[in-house]
C-alpha positions in Angstrom: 38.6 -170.5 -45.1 35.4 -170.7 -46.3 33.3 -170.6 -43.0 34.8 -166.7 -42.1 33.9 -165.7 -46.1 30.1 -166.9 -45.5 30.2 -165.1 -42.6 31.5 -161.6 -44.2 29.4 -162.1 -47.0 26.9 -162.6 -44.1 27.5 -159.7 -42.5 28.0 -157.2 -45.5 24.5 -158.4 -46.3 22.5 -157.7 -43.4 24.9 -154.2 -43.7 23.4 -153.7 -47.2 19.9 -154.7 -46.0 20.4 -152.3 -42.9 21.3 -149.5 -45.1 18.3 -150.5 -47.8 15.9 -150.8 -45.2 17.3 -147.7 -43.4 16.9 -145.5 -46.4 13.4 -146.4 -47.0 12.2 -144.9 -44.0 10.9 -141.2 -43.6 13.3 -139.0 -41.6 12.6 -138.2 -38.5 11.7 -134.4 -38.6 9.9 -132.1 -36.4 10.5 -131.5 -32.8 9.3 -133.8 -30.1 5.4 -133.5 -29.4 5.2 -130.3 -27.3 2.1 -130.1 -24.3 0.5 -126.9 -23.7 0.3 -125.5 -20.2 -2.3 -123.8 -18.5 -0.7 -120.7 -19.3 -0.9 -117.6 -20.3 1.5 -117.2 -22.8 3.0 -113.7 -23.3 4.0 -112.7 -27.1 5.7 -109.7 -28.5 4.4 -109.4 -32.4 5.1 -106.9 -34.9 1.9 -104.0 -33.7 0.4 -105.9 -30.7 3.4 -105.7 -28.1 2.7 -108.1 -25.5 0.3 -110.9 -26.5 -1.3 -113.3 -23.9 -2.6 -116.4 -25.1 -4.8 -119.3 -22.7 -6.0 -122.2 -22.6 -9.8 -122.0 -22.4 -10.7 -125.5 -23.1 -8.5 -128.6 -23.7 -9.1 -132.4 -24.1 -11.4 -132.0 -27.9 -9.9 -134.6 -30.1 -9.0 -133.0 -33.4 -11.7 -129.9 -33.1 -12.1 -128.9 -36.9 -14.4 -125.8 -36.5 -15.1 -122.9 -34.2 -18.9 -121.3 -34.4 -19.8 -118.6 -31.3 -23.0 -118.6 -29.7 -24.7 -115.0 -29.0 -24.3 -115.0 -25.2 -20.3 -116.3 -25.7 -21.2 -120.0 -25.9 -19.1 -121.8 -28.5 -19.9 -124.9 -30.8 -16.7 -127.1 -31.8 -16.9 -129.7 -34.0 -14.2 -132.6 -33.5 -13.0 -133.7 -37.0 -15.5 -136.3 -38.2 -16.8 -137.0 -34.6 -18.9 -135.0 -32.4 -20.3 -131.8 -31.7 -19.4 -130.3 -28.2 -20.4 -127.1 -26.2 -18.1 -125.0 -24.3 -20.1 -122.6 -22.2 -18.7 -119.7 -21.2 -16.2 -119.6 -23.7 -15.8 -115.7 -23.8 -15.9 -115.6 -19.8 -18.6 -113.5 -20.2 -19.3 -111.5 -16.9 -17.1 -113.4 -14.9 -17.9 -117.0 -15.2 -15.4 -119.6 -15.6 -15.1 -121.9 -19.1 -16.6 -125.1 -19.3 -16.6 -128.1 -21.9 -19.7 -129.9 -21.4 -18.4 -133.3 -21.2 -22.1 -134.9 -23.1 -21.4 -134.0 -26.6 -24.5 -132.6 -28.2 -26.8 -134.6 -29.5 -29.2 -135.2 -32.8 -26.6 -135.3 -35.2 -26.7 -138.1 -38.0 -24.7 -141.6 -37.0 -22.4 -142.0 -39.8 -19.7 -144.8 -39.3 -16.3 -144.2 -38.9 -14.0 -144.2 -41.7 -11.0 -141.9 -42.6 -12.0 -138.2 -42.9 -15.8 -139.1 -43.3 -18.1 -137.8 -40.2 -18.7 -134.3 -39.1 -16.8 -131.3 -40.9 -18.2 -127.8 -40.5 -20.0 -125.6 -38.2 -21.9 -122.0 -38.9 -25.0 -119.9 -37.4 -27.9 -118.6 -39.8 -27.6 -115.1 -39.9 -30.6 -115.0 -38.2 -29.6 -117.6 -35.5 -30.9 -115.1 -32.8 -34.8 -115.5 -33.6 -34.6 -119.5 -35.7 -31.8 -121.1 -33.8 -30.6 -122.5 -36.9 -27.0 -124.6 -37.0 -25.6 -125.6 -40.1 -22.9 -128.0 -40.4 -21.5 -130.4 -43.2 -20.6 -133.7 -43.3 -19.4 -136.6 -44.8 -22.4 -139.5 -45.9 -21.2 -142.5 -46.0 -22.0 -145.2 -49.1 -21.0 -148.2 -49.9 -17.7 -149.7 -48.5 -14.5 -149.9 -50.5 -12.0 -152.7 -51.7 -9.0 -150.7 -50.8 -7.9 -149.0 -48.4 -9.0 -151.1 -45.6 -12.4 -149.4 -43.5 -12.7 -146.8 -47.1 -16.2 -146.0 -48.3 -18.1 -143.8 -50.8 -19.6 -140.4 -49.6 -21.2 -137.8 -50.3 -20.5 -134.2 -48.8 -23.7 -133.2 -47.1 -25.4 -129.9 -46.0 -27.4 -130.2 -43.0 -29.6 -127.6 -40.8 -31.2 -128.8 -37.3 -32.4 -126.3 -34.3 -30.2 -125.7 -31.6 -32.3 -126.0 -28.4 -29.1 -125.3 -26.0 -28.4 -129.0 -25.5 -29.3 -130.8 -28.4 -30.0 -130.3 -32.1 -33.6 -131.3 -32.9 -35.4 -131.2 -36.5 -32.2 -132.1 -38.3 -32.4 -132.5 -42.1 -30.0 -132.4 -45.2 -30.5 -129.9 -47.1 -28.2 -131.0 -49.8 -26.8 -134.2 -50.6 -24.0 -133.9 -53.4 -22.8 -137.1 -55.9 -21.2 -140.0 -54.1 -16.8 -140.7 -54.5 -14.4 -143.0 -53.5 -13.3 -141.4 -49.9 -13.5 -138.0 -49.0 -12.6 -134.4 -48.1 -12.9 -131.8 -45.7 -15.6 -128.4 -46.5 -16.0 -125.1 -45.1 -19.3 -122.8 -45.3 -19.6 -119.1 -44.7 -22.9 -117.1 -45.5 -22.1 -113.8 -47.5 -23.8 -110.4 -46.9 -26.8 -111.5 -48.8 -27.9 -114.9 -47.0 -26.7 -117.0 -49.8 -24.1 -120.2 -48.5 -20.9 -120.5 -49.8 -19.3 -124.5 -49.2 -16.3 -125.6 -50.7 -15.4 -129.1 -51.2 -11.8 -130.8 -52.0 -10.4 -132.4 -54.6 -6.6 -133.0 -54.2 -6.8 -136.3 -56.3 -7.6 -136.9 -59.8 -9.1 -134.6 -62.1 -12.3 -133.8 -60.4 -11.6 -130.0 -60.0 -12.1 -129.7 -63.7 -15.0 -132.3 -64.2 -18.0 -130.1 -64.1 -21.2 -132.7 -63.6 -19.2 -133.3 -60.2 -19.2 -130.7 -57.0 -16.1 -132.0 -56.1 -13.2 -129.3 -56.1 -15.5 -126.7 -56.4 -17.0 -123.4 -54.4 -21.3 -124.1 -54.2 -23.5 -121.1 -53.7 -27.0 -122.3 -51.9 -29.5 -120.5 -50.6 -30.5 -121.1 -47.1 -32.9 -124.2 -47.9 -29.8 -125.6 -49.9 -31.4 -125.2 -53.6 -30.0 -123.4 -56.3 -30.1 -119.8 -56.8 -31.2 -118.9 -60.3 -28.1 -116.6 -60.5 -25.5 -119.0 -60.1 -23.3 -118.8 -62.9 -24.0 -122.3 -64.5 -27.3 -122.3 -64.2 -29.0 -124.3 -67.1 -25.9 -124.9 -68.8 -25.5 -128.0 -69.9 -23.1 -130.6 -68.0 -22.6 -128.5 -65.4 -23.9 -128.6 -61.8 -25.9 -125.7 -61.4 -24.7 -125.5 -57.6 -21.3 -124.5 -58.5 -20.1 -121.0 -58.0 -16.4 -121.7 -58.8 -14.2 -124.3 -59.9 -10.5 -126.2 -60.2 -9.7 -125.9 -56.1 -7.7 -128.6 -54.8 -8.3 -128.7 -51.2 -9.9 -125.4 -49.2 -10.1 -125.3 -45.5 -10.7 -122.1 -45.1 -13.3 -119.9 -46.1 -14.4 -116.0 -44.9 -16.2 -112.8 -46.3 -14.7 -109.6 -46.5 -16.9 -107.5 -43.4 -16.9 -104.4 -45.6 -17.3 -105.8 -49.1 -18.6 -108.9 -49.1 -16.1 -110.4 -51.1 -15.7 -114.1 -50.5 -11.9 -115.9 -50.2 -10.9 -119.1 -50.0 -7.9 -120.6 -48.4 -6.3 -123.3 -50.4 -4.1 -126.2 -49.9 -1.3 -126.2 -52.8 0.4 -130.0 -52.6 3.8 -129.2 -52.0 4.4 -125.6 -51.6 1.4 -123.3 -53.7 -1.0 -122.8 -50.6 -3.2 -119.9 -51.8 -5.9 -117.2 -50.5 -8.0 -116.6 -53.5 -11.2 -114.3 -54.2 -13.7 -116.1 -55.1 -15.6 -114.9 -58.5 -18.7 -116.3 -60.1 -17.6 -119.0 -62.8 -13.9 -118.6 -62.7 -11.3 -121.5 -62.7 -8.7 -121.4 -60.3 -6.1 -123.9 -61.7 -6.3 -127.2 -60.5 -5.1 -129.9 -61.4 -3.6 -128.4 -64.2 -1.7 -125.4 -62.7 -0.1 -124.8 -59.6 2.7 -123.0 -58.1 3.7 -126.2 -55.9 5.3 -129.6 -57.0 4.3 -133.0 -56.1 5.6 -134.8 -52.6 8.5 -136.5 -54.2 9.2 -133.1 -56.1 8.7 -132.8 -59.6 6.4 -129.2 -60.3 3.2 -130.0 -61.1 3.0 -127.4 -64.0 5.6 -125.7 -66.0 3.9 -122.6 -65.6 1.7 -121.9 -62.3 -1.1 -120.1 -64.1 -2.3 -120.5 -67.2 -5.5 -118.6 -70.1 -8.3 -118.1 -68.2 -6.6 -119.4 -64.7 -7.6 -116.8 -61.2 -4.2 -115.9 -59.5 -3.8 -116.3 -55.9 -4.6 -113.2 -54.0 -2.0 -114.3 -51.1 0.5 -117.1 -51.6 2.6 -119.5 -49.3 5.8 -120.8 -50.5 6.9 -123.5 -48.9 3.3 -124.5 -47.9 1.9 -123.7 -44.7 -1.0 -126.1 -44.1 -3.7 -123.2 -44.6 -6.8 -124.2 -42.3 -9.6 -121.6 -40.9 -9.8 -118.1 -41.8 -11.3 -115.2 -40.9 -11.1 -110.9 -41.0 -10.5 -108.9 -37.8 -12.9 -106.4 -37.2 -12.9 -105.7 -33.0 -11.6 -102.3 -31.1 -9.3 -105.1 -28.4 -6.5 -105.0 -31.3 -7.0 -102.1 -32.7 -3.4 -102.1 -34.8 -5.1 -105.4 -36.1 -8.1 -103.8 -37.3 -8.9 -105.5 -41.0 -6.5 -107.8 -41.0 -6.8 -111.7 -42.4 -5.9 -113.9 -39.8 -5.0 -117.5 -41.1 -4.9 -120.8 -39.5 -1.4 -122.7 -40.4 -1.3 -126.6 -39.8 2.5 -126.7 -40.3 5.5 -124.9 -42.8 7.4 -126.5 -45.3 6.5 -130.3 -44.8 8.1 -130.3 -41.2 5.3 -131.4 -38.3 4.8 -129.5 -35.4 5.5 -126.0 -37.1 2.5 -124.9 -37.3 1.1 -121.0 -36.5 -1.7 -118.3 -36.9 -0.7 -116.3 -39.9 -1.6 -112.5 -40.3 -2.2 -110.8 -43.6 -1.9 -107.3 -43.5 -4.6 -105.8 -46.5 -5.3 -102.5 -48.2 -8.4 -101.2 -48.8 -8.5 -102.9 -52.4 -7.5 -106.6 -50.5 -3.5 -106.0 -51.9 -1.2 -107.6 -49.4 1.2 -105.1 -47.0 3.1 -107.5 -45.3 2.4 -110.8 -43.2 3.5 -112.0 -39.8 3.2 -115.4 -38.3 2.1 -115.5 -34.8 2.2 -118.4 -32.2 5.0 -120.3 -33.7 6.4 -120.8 -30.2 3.6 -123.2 -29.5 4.3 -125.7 -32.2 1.1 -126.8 -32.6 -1.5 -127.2 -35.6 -3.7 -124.4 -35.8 -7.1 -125.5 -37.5 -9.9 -122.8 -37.1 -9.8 -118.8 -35.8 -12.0 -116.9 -35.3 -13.5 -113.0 -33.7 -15.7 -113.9 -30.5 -18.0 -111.9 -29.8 -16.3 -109.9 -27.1 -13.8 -108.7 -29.5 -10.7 -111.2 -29.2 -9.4 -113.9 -31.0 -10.2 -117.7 -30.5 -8.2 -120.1 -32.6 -8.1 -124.5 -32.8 -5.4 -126.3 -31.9 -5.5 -129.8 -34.1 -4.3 -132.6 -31.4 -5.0 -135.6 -29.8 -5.7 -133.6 -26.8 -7.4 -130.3 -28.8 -7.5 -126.8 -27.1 -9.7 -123.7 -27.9 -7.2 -121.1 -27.2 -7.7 -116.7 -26.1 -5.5 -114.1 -27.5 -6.1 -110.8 -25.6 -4.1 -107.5 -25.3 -2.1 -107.4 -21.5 
């Protein structure tokens, strides 16, 4: 009598343990990994009937950032890696795409640890007569206890000359205070040559510590020092490089064409992703305000916005994974004119969702309505941007990357 009782006591057990283990694991969610084709891909959107999307280049591993050369050349930095050249991007005159299988060399060697590396690319305005690249990156420091292959760094502005191969007279033109790990940054240069670079600060209470750059907007000028109009100048315990202040994490960053104004595009944590205009010395929130809620979801505030706290221009709800950014300003889509396009990484939590969201503005940047485009794809969009023929480019965020076209039929 004994032996079958061990044996359902046994049994129920391992049945508990199943069901334990079982319910300790994520869900599966998301569809299965989908593969692009070759294409094209024909679209029917909301005011540009009959969208066709291609491939132009594939095989970039994770490409973060999306800069255009003058003669339709493109620079595409891979997340933390390299720097690579697709010539004939635009398929200027005829000639067929290439990625240049050499990436380009004269970067700095950083090693590898989790989202350190290479970050951001951008022209000088002037890139036509200096040949100046700007990127950011990570600079790595000292390695951590925990989490294994973790290490310091230090978000870092760096200029070299682009020669068509090979970046030559590289320096750092700023070098900001060293943290435990690291974040991602964007730069865009406004109408008046000054840099705008945003750096993350989803953990902690960074965003609000103000003798750190981390979780802030930085205005530079060109050489990377301060401009004696930044709003903290001289004050004390404050950086003078920052511009603005309390972002969490900001991959995306653009200037209005017309006004200058500069936005930011902001992760929330759960839910809360944000467009904001960026204003000299303002606070934007976090940690201590958000309209999201933490992963396991309790709100982060009572109260999204509190005395003194910049409310979101646009606002995503679930979150959307908001990546690159950048305004429309081409005659190929003409119903598109002056619209904010919007990278999306993925919607409400579930993987492979992501799209290319379009903001519809007024003349005084008060949103119309919004559309999201390419959701059919299911992949994560991570940069977009206007080439200089007039169409849109946008990143796909894979293992096997893509730099994709969308043209009118």
């Amino acid at each position: 009598m004994l032996r079958p009782a061990r044996c359902v006591l046994t049994v129920c057990a391992v049945a508990v343990v199943s069901i334990t283990a079982g319910a300790q694991q994520p869900p599966n969610i998301g569809i299965a990994p989908v593969t692009l084709t070759a294409g094209p891909y024909v679209f029917d959107t909301a005011e540009q009937h009959k969208l066709v999307v291609d491939v132009v280049a594939r095989g970039l591993a994770h490409p973060f950032s999306l800069a255009f050369l003058p003669e339709g050349d493109a620079l595409v930095t891979e997340r933390g890696g390299r720097l690579r050249l697709v010539r004939n991007a635009t398929r200027a005159q005829g000639r067929q795409p290439e990625l240049v299988a050499a990436p380009i060399a004269g970067l700095p060697e950083t090693p590898a640890f989790r989202t350190g590396g290479l970050q951001e690319v951008a022209l000088h305005p002037k890139f036509a007569s200096n040949h100046w690249v700007y990127f950011t990156y990570n600079k790595a420091g000292e390695p951590l206890p925990t989490p294994p292959g973790g290490r310091k760094s230090a978000i870092t502005l760096a200029r070299g000359t682009f020669d068509g191969t090979a970046l030559t007279n590289v320096q750092d033109l700023f070098v900001g205070d060293f943290q435990n790990g690291a974040s991602g940054s964007r730069l865009a240069f406004g109408p008046d040559g000054l840099l705008y670079l945003t750096t993350g600060a989803p953990f902690g209470e960074q965003a609000q510590v103000t003798s750190t750059v981390y979780g802030k907007v930085l205005r530079l000028r060109d050489d990377g020092t301060v401009p004696p109009d930044n709003p903290f100048v001289g004050k004390a315990g404050y950086r003078p490089e920052i511009y603005t202040l309390g972002h969490r994490d900001h991959l995306g960053l653009t200037v209005h064409p017309a006004t200058g104004t500069v936005l930011n595009a902001e992760h929330g944590p759960n839910g809360g992703d944000e467009v904001n205009v960026i204003l000299p010395g303002r606070n934007y929130g976090w940690p201590k305000w958000s309209f999201g809620r933490n992963y396991d979801g309790p709100r982060i505030s009572e109260a999204p916005l509190g005395p003194g706290i910049e409310q979101p221009l646009v606002l995503w709800i679930p979150s959307i994974g908001p990546t690159g950014m950048t305004f429309y300003t081409g005659d190929r889509f003409p119903a598109w004119k002056g619209n904010l396009f919007v990278g999306s990484a993925r919607r409400g939590e579930v993987p492979r969702t992501g799209s290319l969201e379009r903001v519809v503005l007024n003349d005084k940047l008060e949103e119309l309505r919004r559309e999201s485009l390419l959701t059919e794809l299911h992949q994560r969009i991570r940069d977009v941007r206007q080439g200089p023929d007039g169409l849109l480019y946008v990143l796909t965020d894979e293992d096997d990357g893509a730099l994709l076209r969308l043209a009118p039929q």
